[in-house]
N, C-alpha and C positions, 0 to 999 in steps of 0.2 A: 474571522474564520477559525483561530486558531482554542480560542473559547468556546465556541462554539461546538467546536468536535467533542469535547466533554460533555454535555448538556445533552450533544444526539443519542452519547452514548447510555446517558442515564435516561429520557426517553424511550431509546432501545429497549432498556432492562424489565422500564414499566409498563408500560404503552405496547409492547411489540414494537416486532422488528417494521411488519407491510405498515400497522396503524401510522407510526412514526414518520416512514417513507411518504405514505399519504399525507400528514400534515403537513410536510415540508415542502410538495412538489407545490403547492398555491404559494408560496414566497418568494421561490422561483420564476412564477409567473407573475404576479404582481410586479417583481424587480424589474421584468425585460417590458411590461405595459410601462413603469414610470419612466422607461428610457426610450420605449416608442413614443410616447407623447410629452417627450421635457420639453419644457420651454427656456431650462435655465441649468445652467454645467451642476449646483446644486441638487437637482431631480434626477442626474443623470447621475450623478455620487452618490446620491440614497440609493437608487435603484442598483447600483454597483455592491454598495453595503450587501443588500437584502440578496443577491445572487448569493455573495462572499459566506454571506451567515449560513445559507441553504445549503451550498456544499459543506458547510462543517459539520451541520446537523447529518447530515446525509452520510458524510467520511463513519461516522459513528455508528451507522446504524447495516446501511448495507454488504457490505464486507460481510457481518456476523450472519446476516439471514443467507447470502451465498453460501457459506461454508455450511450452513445447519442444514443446510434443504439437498446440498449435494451428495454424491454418491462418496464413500470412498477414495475411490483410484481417480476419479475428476475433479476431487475439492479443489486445490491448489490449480489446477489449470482454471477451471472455474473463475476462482478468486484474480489470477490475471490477467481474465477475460476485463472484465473492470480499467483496469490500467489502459488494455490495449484499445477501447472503446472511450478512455479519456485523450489518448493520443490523438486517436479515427478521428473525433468531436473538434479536437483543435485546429488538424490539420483542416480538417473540413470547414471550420470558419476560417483561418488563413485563404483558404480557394475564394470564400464567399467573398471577405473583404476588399479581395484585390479586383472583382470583378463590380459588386455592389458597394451604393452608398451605405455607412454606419446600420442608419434605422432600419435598412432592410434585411439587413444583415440578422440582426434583431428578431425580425418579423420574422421567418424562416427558422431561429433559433425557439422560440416560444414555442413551436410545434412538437418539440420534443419531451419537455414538461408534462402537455396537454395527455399526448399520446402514452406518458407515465402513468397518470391519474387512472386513464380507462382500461390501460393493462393490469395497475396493481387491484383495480376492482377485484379481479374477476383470479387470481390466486389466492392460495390459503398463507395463514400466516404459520411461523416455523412453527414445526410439530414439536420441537425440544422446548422453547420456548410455551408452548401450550401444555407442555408436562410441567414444566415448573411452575403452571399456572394452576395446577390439578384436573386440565380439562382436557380427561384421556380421548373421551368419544371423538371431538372435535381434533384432537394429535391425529389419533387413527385415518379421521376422514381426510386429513392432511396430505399425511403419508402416501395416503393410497391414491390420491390425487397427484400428488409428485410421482411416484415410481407405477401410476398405472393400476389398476381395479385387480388385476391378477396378480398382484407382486403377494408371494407365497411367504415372506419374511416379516411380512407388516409386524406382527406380534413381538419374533424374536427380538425388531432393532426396538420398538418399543419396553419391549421389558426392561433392554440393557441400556438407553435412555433414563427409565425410571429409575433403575439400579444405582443408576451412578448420579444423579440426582440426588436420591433419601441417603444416601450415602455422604456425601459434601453437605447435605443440610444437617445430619446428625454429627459429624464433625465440629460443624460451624454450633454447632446447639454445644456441644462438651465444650468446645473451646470457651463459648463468653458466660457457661454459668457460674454466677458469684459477679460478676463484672455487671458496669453497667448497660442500661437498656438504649442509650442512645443511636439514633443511626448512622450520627454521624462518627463516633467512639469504633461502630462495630466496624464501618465502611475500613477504616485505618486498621482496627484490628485484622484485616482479611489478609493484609501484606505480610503478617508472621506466615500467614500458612506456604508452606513449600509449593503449594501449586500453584501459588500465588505469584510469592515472590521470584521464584525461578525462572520463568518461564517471562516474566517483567523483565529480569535481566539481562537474560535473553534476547529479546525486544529490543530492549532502550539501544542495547551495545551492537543490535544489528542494525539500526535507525543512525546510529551517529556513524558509523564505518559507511552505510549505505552514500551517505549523504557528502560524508567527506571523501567519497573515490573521487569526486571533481563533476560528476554528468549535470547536476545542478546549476555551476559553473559556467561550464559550455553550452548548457540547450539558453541561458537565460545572457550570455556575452557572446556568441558563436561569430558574428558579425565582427565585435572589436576583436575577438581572438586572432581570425584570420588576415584582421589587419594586423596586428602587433608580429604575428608570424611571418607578414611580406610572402600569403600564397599564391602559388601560381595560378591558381584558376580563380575566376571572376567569384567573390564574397557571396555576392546575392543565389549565384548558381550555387554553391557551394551550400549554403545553407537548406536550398531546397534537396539536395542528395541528405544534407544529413538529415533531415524531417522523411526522405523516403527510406532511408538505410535504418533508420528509427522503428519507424512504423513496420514495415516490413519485419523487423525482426520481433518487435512486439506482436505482433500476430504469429510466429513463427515458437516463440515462445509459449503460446499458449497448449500450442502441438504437445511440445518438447513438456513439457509440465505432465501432461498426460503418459508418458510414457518412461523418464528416467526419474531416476532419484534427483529428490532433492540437494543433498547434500554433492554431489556429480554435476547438477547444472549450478548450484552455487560459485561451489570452486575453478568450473572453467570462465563462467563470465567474470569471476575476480581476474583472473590469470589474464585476460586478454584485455579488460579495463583495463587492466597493468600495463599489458604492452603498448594498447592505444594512445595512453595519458603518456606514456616514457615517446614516445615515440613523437609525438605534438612539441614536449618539451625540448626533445634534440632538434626539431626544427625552428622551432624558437629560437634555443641557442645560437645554432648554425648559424642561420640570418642575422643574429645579432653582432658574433663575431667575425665572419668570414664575407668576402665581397663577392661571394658566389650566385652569379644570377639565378633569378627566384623562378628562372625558365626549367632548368634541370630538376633531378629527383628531390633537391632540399626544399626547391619551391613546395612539392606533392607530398612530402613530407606529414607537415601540419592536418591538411585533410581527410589523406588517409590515415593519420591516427585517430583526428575525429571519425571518422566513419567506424575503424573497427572500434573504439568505444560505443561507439551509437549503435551497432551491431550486439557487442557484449554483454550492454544493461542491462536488455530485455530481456535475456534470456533465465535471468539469476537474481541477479542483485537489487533491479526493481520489483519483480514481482514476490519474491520467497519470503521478503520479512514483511510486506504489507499480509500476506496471506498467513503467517505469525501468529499476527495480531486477530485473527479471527479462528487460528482453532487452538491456542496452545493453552489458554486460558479456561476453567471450570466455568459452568455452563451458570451458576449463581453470579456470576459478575464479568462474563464474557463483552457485555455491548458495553459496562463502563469502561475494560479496561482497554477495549477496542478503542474507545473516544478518546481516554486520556493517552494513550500510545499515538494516538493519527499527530493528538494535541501537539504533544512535544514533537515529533517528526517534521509535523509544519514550522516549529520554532528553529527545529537543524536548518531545515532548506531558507528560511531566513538569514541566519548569520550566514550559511556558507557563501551564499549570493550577493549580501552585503558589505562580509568580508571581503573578499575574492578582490575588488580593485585595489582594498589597501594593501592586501597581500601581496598583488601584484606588483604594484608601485614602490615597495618594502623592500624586494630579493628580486624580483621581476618574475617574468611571465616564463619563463623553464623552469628555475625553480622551485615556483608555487607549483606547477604540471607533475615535477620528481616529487612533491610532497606527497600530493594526490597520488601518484602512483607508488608510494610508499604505503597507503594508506591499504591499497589492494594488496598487497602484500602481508599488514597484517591481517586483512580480511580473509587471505587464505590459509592464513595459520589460524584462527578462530574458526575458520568452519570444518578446517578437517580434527579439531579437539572439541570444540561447543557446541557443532551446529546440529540439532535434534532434526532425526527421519523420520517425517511423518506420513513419506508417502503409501496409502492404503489402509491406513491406521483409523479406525473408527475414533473420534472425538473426545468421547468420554474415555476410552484407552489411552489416550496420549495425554488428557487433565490427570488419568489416576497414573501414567508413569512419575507424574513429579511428584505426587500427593507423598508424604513420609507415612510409609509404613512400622508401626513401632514394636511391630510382631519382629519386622524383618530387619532392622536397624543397621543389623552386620552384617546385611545380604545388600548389597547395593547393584545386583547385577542387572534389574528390571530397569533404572535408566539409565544403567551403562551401557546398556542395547540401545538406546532410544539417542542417547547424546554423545 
């Protein structure tokens, strides 16, 4: 999967955002027929492969056409609508599998593929996208498909679309003449540019902070945690609260996205990941040192800080740097840098996952939880100094705040507004 998100991304770039989606969604479906019909655990691992590959093609591509086709003041909510409909999708086979065998489970799930296929018929591909293609007519009939036959702007956002397009390719043209013509020479040389690289580092440094607050951790050990904590209420019950306190707030987030700043819903979901994750690890502790039965508030301890972390995520910290990655980047290499950003992200939630027992076993199970809540702590000193407002912000306004301007060199006040 985690190669794969690259590859979406550079499809994205060439192919379109819908064409790409389109090719992906039959790999999908192929993957869950060779596991409705395996005869042998080997069919049932290919068929696992060909999902795994589909979603990283997919991580690459979708994100970018969310954000290009949204409005303004909904991009970002938008964007972690996605998330919250990856959550919905899980918990909803957790329900199926406990009630259905495997293969049916299956059969039920291939219907959501299918029903991709004849929805993305039947929309236009990104209009930004279609400008960078030179294909205005088809942008326009886009646009006005998305925003509706009477939207009175079609023009304006197109011009400024275009603008900031011929603008980034005539950069990109000063920048490499004299230099070679290779693409893969130019691809590398794209990272000198400030809109490039800024806004990457940006990214990279909210992916590794995201990842090491601990949620990672806990959605994927939440069963051995609440053993190792000695909580009071029943494991299995326990787990199904935090999948509902989850969900629930990843839908609640989506509101919330719509309506405050980003940088306001960043930093409170750090601050209460913080206390959530601080709060697990004192009961940890507790229980470790103290022979106080796990009936009283040290028992409830652990859970309720799982919950208000499982509460906190959603509202900030999962959604705002995947949504990042699909508008902070120049619209000439938006879906690669979308793929290789998903790319490395999936490589964090790897270690952090894989890490986490030795961690545990190392310093034990409070003090990896104080780490992770160390780690929210520097997450909110990064967002109230680094972390870029881009709520309401047209696309290409928030690609040309990083862009260096060499007129204005020793004016830097255009992303000191913005970061």
């Amino acid at each position: 999967m985690i190669s794969t998100c690259v590859v979406g991304g550079i499809l994205g770039q060439h192919f379109g955002r819908r064409k790409s989606a389109l090719f992906v969604t039959p790999i999908h479906i192929l993957g869950f027929l060779l596991q409705i019909f395996a005869s042998s655990s080997i069919t049932v691992q290919f068929g696992r492969f060909l999902n795994g590959a589909a979603g990283g093609l997919t991580s690459g591509v979708v994100p970018v056409y969310i954000s290009e086709i949204s409005t303004n003041n909904y991009r970002t909510a938008f964007g972690a609508g996605v998330s919250a409909f990856y959550l919905l999708g899980t918990n909803f086979v957790f329900i199926l599998g406990s009630l259905l065998e495997w293969r049916n489970v299956i059969g039920i799930s291939i219907i959501f593929p299918i029903f991709g296929i004849i929805t993305m018929m039947t929309i236009p591909d990104s209009p930004v996208w279609l400008i960078t293609k030179d294909r205005k007519q088809e942008a326009r009939e886009a646009l006005l498909w998305l925003r509706g036959q009477h939207y009175s702007k079609v023009d304006e956002e197109l011009k400024s679309i275009q603008s900031q397009y011929k603008e980034i390719m005539e950069k990109s043209r000063v920048n490499s003449e004299g230099k070679p013509n290779s693409k893969v020479i130019k691809f590398f040389q794209m990272f000198k540019r400030p809109d490039v690289y800024k806004p990457l580092l940006i990214v990279m440094t909210l992916m590794v902070l995201q990842q090491f607050c601990g949620m990672s951790a806990i959605t994927y050990y939440a069963i051995k945690i609440l053993i190792i904590a000695k909580s009071s209420i029943d494991k299995y019950a326990a787990t199904v609260i935090f999948g509902v306190v989850r969900l629930t707030a990843q839908l609640a987030g989506v509101f919330l996205l719509a309506r405050f700043a980003r940088r306001t819903l960043f930093f409170t979901s750090a601050l209460f990941m913080a206390i959530g994750t601080s709060m697990l690890g004192l009961g940890i502790y507790l229980n470790d040192e103290t022979e106080t039965s796990t009936t009283d508030i040290v028992g409830v301890l652990p859970i309720l800080g799982i919950s208000i972390a499982a509460a906190a995520y959603p509202i900030g910290l999962s959604p705002i740097p995947w949504s990042y990655t699909s508008e902070l980047f120049p619209v000439d290499i938006r879906a690669e840098m979308c793929g290789l950003t998903n790319a490395f992200a999936n490589c964090y939630i790897f270690f952090v996952v894989l890490s986490f027992p030795f961690i545990k076993e190392a310093i034990g199970g409070a003090y990896t939880f104080w780490i992770y809540s160390s780690v929210c702590i520097i997450v909110i000193i990064f967002s109230f100094y680094f972390l870029p407002e881009t709520k309401g912000m047209k696309l290409e306004d928030i690609s040309k705040s990083f862009a260096k301007d060499e007129k204005k060199k020793e004016d830097p006040k255009e992303l000191d507004s913005l970061v």
